[in-house]
C-alpha positions in Angstrom: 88.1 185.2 102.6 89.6 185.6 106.0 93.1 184.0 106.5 95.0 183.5 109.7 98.5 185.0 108.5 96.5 188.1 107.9 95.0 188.6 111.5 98.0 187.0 113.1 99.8 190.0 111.5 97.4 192.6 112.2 97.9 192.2 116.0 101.7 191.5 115.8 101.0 195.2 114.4 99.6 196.3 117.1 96.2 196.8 114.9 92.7 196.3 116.1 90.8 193.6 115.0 87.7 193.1 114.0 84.9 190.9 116.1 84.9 188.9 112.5 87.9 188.3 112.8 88.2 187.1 115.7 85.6 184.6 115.6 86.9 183.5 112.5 90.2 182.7 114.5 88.3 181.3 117.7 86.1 179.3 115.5 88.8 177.8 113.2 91.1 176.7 115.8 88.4 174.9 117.9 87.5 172.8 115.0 91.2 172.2 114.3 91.6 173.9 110.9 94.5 176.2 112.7 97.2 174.8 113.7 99.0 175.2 117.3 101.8 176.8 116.2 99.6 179.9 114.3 97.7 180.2 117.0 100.5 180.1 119.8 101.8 182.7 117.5 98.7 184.7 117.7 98.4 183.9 121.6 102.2 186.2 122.0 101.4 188.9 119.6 98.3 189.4 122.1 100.5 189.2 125.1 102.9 191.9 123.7 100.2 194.3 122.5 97.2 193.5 124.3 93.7 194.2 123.5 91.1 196.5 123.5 87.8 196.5 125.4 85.9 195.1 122.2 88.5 193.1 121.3 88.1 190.9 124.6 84.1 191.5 125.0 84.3 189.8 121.1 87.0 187.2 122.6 85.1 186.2 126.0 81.4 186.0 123.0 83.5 183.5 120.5 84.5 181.3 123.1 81.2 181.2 125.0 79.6 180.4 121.6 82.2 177.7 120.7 80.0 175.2 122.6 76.8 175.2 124.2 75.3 177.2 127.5 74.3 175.6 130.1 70.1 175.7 130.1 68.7 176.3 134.1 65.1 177.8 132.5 63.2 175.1 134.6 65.2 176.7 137.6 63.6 180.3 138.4 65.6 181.0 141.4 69.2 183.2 141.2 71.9 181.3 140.2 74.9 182.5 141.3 78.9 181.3 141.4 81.8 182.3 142.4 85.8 182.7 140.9 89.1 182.7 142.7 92.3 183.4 140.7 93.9 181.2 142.8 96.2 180.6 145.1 98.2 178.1 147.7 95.6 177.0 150.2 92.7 178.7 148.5 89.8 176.1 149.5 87.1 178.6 150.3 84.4 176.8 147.3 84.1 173.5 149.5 82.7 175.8 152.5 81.3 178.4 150.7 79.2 176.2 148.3 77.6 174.2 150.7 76.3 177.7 152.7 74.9 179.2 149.8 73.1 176.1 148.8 71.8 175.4 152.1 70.1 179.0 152.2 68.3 177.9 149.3 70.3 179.4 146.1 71.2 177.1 143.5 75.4 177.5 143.0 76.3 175.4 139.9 80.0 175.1 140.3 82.1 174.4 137.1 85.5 173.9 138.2 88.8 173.3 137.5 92.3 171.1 138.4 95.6 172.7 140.0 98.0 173.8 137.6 101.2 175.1 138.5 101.4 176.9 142.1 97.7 176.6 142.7 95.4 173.9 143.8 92.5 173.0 142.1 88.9 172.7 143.6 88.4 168.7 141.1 91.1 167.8 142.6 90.8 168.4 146.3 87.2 166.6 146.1 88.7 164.1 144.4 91.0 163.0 147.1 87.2 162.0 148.6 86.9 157.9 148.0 84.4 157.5 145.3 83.9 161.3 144.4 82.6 161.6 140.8 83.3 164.9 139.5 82.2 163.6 135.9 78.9 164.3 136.0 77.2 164.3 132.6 75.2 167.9 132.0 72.1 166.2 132.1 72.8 165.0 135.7 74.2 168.4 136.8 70.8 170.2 135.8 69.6 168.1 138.1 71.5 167.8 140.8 71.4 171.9 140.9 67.2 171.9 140.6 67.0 168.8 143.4 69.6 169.8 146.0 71.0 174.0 145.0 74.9 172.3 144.5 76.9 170.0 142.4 80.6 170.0 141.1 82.0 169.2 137.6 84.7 169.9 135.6 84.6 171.8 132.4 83.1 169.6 129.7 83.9 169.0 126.1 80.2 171.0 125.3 81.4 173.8 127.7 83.9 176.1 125.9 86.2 173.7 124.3 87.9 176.9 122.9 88.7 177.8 126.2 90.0 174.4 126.8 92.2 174.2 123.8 93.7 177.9 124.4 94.7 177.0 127.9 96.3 174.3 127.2 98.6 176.0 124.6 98.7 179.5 126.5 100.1 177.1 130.0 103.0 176.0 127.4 103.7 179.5 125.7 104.0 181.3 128.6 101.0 183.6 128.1 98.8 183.0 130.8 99.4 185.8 133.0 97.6 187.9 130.5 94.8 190.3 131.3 92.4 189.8 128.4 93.5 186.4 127.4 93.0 185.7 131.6 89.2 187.6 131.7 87.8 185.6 128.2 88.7 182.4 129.5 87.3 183.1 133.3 84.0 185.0 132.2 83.6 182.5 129.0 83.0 179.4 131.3 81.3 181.6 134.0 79.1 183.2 131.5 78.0 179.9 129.6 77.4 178.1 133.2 74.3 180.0 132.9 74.3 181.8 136.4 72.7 184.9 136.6 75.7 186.7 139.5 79.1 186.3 140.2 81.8 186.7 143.2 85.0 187.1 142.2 87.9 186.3 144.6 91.1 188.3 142.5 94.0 187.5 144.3 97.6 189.7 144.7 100.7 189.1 146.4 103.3 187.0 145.9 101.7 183.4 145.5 98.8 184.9 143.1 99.6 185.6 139.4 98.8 189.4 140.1 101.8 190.2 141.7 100.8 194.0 142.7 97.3 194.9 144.0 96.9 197.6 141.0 97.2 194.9 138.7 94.6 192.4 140.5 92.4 195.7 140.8 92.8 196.3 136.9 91.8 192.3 136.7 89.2 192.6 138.4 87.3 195.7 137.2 87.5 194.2 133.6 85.8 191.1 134.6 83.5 193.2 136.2 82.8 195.3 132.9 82.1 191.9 130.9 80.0 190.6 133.3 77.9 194.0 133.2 77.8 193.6 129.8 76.2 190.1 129.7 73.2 191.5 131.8 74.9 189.5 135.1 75.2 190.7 139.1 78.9 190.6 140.1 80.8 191.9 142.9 84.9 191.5 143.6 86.8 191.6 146.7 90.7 191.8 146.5 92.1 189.4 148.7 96.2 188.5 150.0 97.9 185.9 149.0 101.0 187.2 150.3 101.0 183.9 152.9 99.0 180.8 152.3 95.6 180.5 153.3 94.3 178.2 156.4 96.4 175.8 158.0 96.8 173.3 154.7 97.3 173.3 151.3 97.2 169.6 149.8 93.8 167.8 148.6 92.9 165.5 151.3 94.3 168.0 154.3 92.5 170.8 153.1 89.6 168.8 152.4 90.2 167.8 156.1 90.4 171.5 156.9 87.3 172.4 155.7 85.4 169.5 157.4 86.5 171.0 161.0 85.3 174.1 159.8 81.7 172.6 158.5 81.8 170.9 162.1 82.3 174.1 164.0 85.6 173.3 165.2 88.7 175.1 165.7 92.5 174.8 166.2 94.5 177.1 168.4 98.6 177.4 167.8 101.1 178.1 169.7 100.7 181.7 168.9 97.0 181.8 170.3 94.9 182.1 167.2 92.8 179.5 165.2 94.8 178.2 162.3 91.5 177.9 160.3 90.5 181.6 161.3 91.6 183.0 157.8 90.1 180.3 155.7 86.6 180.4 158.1 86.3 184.6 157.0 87.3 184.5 153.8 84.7 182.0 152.9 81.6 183.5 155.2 82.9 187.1 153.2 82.3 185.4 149.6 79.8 183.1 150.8 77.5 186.1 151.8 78.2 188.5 148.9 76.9 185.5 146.7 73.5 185.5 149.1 72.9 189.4 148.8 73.6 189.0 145.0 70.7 187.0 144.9 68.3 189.9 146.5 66.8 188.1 149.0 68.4 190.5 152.0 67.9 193.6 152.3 72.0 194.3 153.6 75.0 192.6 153.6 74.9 192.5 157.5 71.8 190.5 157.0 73.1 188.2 154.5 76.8 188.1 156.5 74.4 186.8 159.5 72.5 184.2 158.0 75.6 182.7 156.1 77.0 182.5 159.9 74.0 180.9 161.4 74.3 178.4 158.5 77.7 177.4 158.9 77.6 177.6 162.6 74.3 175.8 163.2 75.7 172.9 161.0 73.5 173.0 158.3 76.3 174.0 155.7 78.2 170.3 157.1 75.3 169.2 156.5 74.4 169.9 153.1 78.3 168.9 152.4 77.2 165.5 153.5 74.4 165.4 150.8 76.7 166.6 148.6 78.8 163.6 148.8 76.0 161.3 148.7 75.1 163.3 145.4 78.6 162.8 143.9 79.1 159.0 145.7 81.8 160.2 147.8 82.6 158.5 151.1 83.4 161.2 153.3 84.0 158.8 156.7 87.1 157.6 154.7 88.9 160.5 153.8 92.8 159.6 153.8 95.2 161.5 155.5 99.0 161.1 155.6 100.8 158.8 157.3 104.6 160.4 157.2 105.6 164.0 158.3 109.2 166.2 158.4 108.7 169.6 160.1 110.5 172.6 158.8 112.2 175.0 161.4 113.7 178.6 161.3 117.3 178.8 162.9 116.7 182.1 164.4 114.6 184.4 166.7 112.2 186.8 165.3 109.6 188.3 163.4 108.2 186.8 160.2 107.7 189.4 157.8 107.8 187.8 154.4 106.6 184.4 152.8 107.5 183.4 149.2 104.1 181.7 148.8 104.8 180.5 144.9 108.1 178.9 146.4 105.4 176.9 149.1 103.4 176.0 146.1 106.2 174.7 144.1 107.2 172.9 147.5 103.5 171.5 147.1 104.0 170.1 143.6 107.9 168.5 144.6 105.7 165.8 147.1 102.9 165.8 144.6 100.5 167.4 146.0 99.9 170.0 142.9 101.0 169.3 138.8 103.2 170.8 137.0 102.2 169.4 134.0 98.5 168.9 133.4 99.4 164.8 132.8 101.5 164.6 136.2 99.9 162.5 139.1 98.9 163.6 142.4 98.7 162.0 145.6 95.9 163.0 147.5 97.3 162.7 150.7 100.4 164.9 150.0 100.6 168.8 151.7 102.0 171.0 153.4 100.8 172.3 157.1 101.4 176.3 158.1 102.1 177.2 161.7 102.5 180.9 161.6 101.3 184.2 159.6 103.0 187.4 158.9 103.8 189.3 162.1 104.2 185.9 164.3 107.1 186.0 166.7 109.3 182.8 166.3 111.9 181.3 168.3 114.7 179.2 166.9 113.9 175.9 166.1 110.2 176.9 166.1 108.4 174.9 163.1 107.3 176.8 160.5 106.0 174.1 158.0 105.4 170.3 158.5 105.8 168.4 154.9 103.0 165.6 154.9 102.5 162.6 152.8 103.0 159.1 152.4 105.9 158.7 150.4 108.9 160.3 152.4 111.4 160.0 149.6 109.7 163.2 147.8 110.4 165.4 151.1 113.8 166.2 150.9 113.3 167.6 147.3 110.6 170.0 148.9 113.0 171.2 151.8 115.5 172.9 149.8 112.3 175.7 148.9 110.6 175.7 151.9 113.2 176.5 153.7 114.2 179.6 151.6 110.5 180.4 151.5 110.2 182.6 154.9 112.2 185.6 155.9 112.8 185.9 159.5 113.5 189.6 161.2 114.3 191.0 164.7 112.2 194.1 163.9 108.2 194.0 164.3 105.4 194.0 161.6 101.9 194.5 160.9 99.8 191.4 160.6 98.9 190.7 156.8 95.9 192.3 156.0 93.2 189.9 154.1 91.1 191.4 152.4 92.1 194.7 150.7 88.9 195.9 148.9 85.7 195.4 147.9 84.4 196.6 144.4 80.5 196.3 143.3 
């Protein structure tokens, strides 16, 4: 008989364990026959001494089969998703989505609410009047078969393990773990039965991979597990050294990807379109998940048709069904009535953001959770006005704080204001997208 002190031990020992093992422990705790404070001790022993290969291909197995997959057999096309690490801004899925699907590939999106730092893709939809993201599983078949898109949230057939070890791992400081991070990713990818994946691994200073090695090491083990499982994947390595796109907040970047959808732009005071980075960074992902499917013969074609989509309208389009889909009432999206700019007392280059310190900022006027039970007003953000390399002059803004309750601004200011480092010397632009791995 297998017993929990035993494994728990084994890995504090640095040991390897064995795939029975683990599922016993996977298994056990999802039903609730281990407590929290065995498994949390389990959780750090894997932090400190990691895990091999086949312990994390057995992990990301026991926590795929600790619920149900999701059955598309009545769907023969290629299903295909997508994954960001996260980030502050990151609102690619709500242009990307609608692309893919309107070129006629089924993307069942499973997603998830901000947490800390980083926005969440429920939550931004959400801020939509009327937008159901609780879709029963029955529904989201469906939906997928009639119109190639739908969002949900992670249900309670889905993974619960997942669900349960999140939850504990947010509150024992072991999240930023690479195998406990790739089970819980490929486990809810894997069991949304989609047949390719993009990943999005972010690095830099507001991702949780810090260095670019580390989001490449991320990133290549995910790849391996997917490879495993019989699925197409593909990874790009993407900056989060500065916030992406001219928002981050639910309704403004909601907002943001509208003018987007509706081909328009918005040029700053420094000459470029402030939705530029959020506009590439989504046709990028958005036509890596079209070649997955094999339906072009390049990427150049696929890169092509995913900007004839979103260009011609169709992908606005196809949003717009979207929210008839999920009852949403788009023509009544609600946007902040109260601002405070944010200005930099000197002349000079920007060379640096502290983009966690923006996303804490985020959370201070609600706009993200620290805790998964805190409350967020949809209309709270925060707006960017210059990148990496921008020449400012002082008293130039460099953030707006927007909301509706003005009392919360004054806690954000404090880290906004230390967020950006201002010198007289000159520096490169920040550089997007680092690398693409297939």
């Amino acid at each position: 008989m297998l017993l929990q002190t035993e494994i728990i031990r084994k890995k504090r020992n640095a040991q390897e364990l064995d795939l029975e093992e683990i599922d016993f422990l996977i298994q056990s705790y999802t039903r609730g026959d281990i407590p929290d404070y065995q498994m949390a001790a389990w959780l750090m022993a894997v932090f400190f001494n990691g895990m091999t290969e086949k312990e994390t291909f057995g992990l990301t197995k026991s926590m795929i089969h600790s619920g149900i997959t999701v059955d598309f057999s009545n769907i023969p096309k290629f299903k295909v998703d997508k994954h960001s690490t996260g980030g502050v801004g990151d609102k690619t899925s709500l242009i990307l989505g609608p692309i893919v699907a309107a070129a006629g590939i089924p993307v069942p999106m499973i997603s998830g609410r901000g947490l800390g730092h980083t926005g969440g893709t429920l939550d931004k939809l959400e801020s939509i009047p009327g937008f159901n993201t609780q879709l029963s599983l029955e529904q989201f078949i469906a939906a997928i078969e009639t119109h190639n898109i739908a969002f949900i949230g992670q249900t309670k057939e889905i993974c619960p393990a997942d669900k349960k070890l999140y939850a504990l791992r947010d509150v024992t400081a072991t999240v930023d773990c690479i195998p406990l991070i790739c089970a819980s990713i490929m486990s809810k990818k894997l069991a949304e039965g989609i047949d390719g994946l993009v990943l999005d691994v972010k690095f830099g200073s507001g991702a949780f991979m810090k260095k670019t090695k580390d989001a490449a090491v991320l990133a290549k083990y995910l790849m391996k597990i997917a490879k495993r499982y019989g699925k197409k994947i593909s990874a790009f390595l993407t900056s989060m050294n500065q916030p992406l796109g001219r928002y981050a907040g639910n309704s403004l970047e909601v907002f943001e990807c509208l003018e987007i959808m509706k081909g328009k732009t918005h040029i700053n005071k420094y000459g470029y379109d402030s939705y530029h980075d959020t506009r590439e960074l989504s046709l990028i992902l958005a036509s890596e998940m079209m070649f997955l499917s094999g339906k072009y013969k390049s990427r150049d074609k696929s890169l092509a048709h995913a900007k004839e989509i979103l260009e011609s309208g169709k992908a606005w389009e196809k949003f717009k069904e979207l929210c008839v889909l999920h009852t949403g009432n788009i023509d009544k999206l609600p946007l902040p009535t109260r601002s405070l700019e944010v200005k930099t007392t000197k002349k000079g280059f920007i060379h640096s953001f502290d983009v966690e310190k923006i996303g804490l900022a985020a959370i201070k006027v609600r706009a993200g959770r620290k805790i998964k039970e805190d409350v967020i007003e949809g209309t709270a953000g925060i707006e960017f006005h210059c990148k990496i390399g921008d020449l400012v002059q002082k008293g130039d803004t460099i953030f707006t704080i927007h909301g509706d309750n003005q009392e919360l601004f004054q806690h954000a200011l404090p880290d906004l204001q230390a967020s950006f480092v201002v010198k007289s010397s000159k520096i490169k632009k920040d550089r997007l997208v680092l690398n693409h791995l297939t």
